[in-house]
C-alpha positions as CSV (number, residue, x, y, z in Angstrom):
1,X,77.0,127.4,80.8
2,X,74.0,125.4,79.9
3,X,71.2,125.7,82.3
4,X,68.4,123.0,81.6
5,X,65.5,124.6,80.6
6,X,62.5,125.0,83.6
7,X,59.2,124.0,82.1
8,X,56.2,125.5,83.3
9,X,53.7,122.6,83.8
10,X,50.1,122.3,84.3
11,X,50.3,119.5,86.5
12,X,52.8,121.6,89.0
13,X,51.3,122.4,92.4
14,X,51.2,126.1,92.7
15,X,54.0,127.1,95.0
16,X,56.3,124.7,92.5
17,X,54.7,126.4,89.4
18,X,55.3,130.2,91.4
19,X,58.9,129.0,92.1
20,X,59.8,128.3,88.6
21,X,58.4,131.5,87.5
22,X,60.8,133.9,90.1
23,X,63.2,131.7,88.6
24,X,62.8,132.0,85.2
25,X,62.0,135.3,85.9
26,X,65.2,135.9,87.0
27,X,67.3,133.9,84.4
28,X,65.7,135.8,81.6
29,X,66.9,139.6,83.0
30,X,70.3,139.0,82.0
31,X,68.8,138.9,78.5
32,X,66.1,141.3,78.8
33,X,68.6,143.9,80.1
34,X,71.0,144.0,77.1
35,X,68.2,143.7,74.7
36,X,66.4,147.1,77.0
37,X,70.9,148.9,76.5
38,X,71.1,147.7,73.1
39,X,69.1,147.5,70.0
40,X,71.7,144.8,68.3
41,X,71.8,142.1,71.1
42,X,69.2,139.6,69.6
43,X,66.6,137.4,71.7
44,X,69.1,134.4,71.7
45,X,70.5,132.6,74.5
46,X,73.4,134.3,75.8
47,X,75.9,131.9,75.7
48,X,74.8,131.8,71.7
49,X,75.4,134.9,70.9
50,X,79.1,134.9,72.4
51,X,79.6,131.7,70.3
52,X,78.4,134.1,67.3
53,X,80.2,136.9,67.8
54,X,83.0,134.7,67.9
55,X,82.1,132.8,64.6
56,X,80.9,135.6,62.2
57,X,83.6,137.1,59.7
58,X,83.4,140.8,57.8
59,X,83.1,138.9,54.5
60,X,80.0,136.3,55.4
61,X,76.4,135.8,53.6
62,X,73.5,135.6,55.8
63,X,69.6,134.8,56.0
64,X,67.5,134.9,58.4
65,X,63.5,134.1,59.2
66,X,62.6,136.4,62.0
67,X,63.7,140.2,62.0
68,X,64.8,142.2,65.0
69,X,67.2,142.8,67.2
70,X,69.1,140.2,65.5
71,X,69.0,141.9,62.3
72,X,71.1,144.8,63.4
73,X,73.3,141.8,65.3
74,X,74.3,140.0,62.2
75,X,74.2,142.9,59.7
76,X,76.5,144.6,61.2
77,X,79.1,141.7,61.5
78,X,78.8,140.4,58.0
79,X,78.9,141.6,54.4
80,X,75.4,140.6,53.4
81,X,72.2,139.6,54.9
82,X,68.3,138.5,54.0
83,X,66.1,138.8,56.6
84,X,62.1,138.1,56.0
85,X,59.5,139.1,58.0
86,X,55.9,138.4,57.7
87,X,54.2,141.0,60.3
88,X,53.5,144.4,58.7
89,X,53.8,146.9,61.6
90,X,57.2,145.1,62.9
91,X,58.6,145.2,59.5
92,X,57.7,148.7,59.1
93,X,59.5,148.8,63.0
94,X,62.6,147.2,62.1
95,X,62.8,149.3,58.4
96,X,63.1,152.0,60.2
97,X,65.9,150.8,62.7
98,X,68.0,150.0,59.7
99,X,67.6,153.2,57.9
100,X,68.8,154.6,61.2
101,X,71.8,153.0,61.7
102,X,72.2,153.3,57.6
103,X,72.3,149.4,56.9
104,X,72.3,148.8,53.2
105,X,73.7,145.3,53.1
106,X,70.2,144.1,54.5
107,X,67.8,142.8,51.9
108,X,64.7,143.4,53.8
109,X,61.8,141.1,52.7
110,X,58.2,141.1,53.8
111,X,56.2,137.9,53.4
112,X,52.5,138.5,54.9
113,X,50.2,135.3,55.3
114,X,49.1,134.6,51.7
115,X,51.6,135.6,49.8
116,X,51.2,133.5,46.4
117,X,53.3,130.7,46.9
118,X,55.9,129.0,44.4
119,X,55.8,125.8,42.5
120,X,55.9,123.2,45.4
121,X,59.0,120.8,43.0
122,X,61.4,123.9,44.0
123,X,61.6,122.5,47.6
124,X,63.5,119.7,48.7
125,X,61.9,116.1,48.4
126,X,62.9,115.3,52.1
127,X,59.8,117.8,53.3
128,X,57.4,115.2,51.4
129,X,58.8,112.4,52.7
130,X,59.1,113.1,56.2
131,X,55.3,114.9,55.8
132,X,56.6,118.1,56.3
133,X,54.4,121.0,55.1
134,X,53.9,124.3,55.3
135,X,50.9,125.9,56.4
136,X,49.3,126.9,53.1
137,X,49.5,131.1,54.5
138,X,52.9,130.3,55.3
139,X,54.4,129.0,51.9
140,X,56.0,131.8,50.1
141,X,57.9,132.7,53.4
142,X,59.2,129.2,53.9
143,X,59.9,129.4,49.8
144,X,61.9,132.8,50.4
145,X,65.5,131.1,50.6
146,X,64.6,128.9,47.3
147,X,65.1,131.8,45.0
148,X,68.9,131.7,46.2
149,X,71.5,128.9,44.7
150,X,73.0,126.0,46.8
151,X,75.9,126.7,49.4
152,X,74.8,130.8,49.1
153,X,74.6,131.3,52.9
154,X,77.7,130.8,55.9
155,X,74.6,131.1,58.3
156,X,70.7,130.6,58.4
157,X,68.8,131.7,61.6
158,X,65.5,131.0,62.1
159,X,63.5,132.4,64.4
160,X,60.3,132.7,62.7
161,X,57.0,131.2,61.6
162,X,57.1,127.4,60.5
163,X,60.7,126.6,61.6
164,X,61.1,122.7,60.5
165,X,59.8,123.7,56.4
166,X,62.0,126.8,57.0
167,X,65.3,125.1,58.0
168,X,64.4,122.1,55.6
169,X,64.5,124.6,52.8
170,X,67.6,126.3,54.0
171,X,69.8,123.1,54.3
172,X,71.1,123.0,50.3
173,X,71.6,126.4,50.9
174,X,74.0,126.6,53.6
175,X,78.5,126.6,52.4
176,X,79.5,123.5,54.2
177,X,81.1,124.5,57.2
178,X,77.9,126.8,58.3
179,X,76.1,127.0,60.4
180,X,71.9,126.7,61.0
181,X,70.9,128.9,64.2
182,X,67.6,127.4,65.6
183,X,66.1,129.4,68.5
184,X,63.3,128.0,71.4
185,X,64.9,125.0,69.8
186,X,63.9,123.0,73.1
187,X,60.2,122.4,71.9
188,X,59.5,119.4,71.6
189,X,58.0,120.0,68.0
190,X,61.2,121.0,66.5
191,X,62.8,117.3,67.4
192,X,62.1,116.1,64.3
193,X,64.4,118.4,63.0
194,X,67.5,116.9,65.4
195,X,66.7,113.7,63.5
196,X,67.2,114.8,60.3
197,X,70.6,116.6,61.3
198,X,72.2,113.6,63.2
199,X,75.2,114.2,60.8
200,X,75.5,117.7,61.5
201,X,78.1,118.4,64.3
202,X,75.8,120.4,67.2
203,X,76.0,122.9,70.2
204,X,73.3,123.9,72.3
205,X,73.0,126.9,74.9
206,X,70.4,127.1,77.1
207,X,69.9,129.8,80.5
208,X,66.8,127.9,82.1
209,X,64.4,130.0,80.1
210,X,64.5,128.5,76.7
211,X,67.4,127.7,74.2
212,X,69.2,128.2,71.0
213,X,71.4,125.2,69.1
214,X,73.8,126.1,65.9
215,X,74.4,123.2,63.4
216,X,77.3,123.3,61.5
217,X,77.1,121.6,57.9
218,X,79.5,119.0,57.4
219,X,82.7,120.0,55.1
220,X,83.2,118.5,51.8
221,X,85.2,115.0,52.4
C-alpha cells in the first residue's frame, strides 16, 4: 500500500497542522512498534522491507551508509555486508549489537567528520558534471564504497549523511540486476537523484510518514 506522504507545513492553520500530526502519529506506530519487539526490523517503510525480505538471497554482497537496525536486518539475510557509520557513540552502540548476536560477516566501518579524504579522480565524473559535491567533512564516507571494484554489491542502502554523492558513488558498484535502497527518499533534495536514474526500473513505498524507493540496475543487454 502506498500512502502519500503528509507534509507538515508552515503555512497550515493549526488545527490542519495538529491533524496531520495524530495522523502521522499514528501511521508511524506500526513501524515504531516492531522496531521497539525487534532489534533487526530497520527504519524503512514497511511495505519496503517485505519487498526486501522477499529479494535478499543467503549468498548476496551488501553495503550500506547508515548503521542500525538495518544492519542486523540485512546481515543476517546475506553472506556479506559493509556498513559505515560516521557517529562515534552509535557505532560504538551498534558494535556492540553485532558482537551480541555474533555477526562476523559485517565489515564495520567508522568514518567521523574529517576523515582524510581520497584522490577526488576515484569518483565518478557524473558528480562534477551535475555539481554534485560532498561536503568537505563528509568525503571519505562518501569515498568508502570506491575502495571496492565495479558490480561488487547485489544491494546499496543509503541511509546516511550526503545521500546523492553517496548513491552517485555506489552506482558502478552495484551487479546489474541490484538494487539501490534510498530511504526519506521523498525530499525534495534527493530528486535530482530520480533524474539521473530515469533508466533504472523503480518502486516506491510510502505509509504517510515518509518513504523508501529501491532502484534496480538494469541487466546486461
Amino acid at each position: 500500500m502506498y500512502i502519500p506522504v503528509i507534509h507538515l507545513l508552515p503555512k497550515d492553520p493549526l488545527l490542519v497542522h495538529a491533524a496531520k500530526w495524530l495522523a502521522r502519529g499514528a501511521l508511524n506506530l506500526p513501524v515504531r512498534l516492531h522496531m521497539a519487539l525487534r532489534q533487526d526490523y530497520p527504519w524503512f517503510a514497511q511495505d519496503s522491507v517485505k519487498w526486501l525480505q522477499g529479494f535478499l538471497k543467503p549468498y548476496m554482497y551488501g553495503f550500506e551508509w547508515g548503521s542500525g537496525h538495518s544492519t542486523i536486518f540485512f546481515a543476517q539475510r546475506s553472506a556479506k555486508l559493509v556498513s559505515v557509520e560516521h557517529k562515534r557513540k552509535w557505532f560504538q552502540k551498534v558494535s556492540s549489537r553485532l558482537a551480541e548476536r555474533d555477526l562476523c560477516n559485517v565489515t564495520y566501518l567508522f568514518r567521523p567528520p574529517g576523515t582524510e579524504s581520497r584522490p577526488s579522480q576515484l569518483r565518478p565524473t557524473m558528480l562534477e558534471e551535475l555539481d554534485f559535491k560532498p561536503k568537505p567533512e563528509f568525503t571519505a564516507y562518501c569515498d568508502t564504497i570506491l575502495d571496492y571494484p565495479s558490480e561488487t554489491f547485489d544491494f546499496v542502502s543509503v541511509d546516511g549523511r550526503a545521500r546523492i554523492e553517496c548513491a552517485m558513488n555506489a552506482l558502478d558498484k552495484l551487479k546489474p540486476e541490484g538494487v539501490l535502497i534510498l530511504d526519506n527518499s521523498e525530499r525534495s533534495k534527493y530528486k535530482s537523484l530520480f533524474v539521473v536514474l530515469t533508466a533504472w526500473p523503480k518502486i516506491s513505498f510510502a505509509n504517510g510518514v515518509w518513504e523508501t524507493t529501491i532502484f534496480r540496475k538494469p541487466g546486461r543487454s
